[in-house]
C-alpha positions in Angstrom: 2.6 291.5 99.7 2.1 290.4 103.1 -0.8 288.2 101.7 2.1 286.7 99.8 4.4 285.8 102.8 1.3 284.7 105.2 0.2 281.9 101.9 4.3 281.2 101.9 4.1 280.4 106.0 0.8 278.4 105.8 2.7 276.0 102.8 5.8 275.8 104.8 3.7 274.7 108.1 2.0 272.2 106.3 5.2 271.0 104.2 7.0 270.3 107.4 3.7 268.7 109.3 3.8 266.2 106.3 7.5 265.3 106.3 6.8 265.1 109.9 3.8 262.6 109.2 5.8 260.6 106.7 8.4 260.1 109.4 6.4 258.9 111.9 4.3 256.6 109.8 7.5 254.5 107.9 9.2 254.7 112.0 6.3 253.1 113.2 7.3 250.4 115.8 5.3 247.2 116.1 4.3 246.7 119.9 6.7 244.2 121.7 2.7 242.1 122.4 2.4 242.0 118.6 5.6 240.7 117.7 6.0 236.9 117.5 9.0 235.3 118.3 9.3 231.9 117.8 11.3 229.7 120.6 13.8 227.7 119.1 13.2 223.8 117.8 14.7 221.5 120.2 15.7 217.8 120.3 15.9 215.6 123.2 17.6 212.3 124.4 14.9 210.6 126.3 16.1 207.6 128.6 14.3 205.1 131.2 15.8 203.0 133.5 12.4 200.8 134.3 13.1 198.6 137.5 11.3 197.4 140.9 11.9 200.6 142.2 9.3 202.6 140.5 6.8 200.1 141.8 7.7 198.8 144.6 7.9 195.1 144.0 10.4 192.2 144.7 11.1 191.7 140.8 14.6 190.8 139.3 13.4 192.2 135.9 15.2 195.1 134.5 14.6 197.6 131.2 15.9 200.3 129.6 14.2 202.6 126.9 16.5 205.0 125.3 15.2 207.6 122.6 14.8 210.9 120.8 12.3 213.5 120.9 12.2 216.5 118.3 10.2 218.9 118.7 9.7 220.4 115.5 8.7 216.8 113.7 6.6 215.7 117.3 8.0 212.6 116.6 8.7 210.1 119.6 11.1 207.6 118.4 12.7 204.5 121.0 14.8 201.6 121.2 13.4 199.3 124.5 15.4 196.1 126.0 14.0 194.1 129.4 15.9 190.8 131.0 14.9 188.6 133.6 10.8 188.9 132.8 8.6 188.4 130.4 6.0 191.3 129.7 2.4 190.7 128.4 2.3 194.3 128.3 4.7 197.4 127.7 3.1 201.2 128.0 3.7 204.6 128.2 1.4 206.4 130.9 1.4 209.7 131.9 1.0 210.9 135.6 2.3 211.9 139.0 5.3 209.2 140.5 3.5 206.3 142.2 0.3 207.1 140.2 -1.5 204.2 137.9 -1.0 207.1 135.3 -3.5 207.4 131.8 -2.4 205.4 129.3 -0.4 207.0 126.5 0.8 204.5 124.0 0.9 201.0 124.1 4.9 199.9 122.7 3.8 196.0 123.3 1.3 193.7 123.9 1.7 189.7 124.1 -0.5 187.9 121.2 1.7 184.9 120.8 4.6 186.5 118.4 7.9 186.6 119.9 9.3 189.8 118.8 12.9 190.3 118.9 14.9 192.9 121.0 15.2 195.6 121.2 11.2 196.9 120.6 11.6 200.0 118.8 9.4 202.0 117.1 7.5 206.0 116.8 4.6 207.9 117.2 4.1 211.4 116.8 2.3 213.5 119.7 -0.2 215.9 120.2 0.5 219.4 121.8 -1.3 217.7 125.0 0.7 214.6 125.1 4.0 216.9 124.2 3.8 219.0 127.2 3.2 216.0 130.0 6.4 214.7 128.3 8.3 217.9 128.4 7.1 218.5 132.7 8.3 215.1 132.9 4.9 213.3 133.9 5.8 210.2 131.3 6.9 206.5 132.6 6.8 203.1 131.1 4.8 200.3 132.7 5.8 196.8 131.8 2.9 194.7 132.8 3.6 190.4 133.4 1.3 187.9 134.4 2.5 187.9 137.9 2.2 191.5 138.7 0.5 194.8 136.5 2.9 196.8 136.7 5.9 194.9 138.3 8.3 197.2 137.0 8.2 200.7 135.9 10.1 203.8 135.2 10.3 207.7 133.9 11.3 209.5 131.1 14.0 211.8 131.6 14.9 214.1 129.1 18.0 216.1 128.2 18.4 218.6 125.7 20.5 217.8 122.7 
């Protein structure tokens, strides 16, 4: 008989080990490293107010590019106006205030054609060109025949 009880123990150790196990395996946390949480999708008014101040020049001529950014399409989309100039060249650059900056995009570029205001258009960025924009290291150059650049200004960006 007390071969009976020990055999009765040994099953009931082992019964409550399992539930135990079973417990502990469908409780089983994933670590906080493992989990991805994705940041929510943002959109973005993007304005420049392009003038002799951003390069330090005598110019009257005067622009104004006003936008939208998403970030879950990457798309880059802009309406641009200028007065008192006329640009052989209109770009987005990417750099440091005062810099020459890389060239991003060109938005315009004389041949000839007289294009109508405002210049609009889009272009969709890469993760690269996404985070200069988002630090705030973008600025449009408007290039004449006079002066390259004789005005200029930077994106600023506010969340929608």
């Amino acid at each position: 008989m007390g071969r009976v009880k020990g055999q009765g123990l040994i099953f009931f150790k082992i019964a409550v080990i399992g539930i135990l196990m079973v417990c502990l395996w469908a409780c089983k946390k994933t670590p906080v490293a493992d989990q991805k949480i994705k940041p929510p999708v943002r959109s973005y008014l993007v304005v420049a107010r392009i003038d002799k101040k951003g390069t330090n020049t005598n110019s009257e001529g005067t622009a104004t590019l006003k936008g939208k950014y998403d970030e879950g399409t990457k798309l880059l989309s802009y309406e641009l106006t200028y007065e008192k100039l006329i640009p052989e060249e209109i770009s987005l650059r990417n750099g440091t205030k005062g810099s020459k900056g890389t060239l991003t995009a060109v938005l315009y570029k004389n041949s000839g054609v007289i294009v109508p205001l405002p210049l609009s258009g889009t272009f969709t960025l890469t993760p690269l060109q996404e985070r200069n924009l988002l630090k705030g290291l973008w600025f449009v150059a408007i290039n004449t025949l006079a002066k390259s650049p004789e005005i200029s200004g930077v994106l600023t960006l506010k969340q929608n």
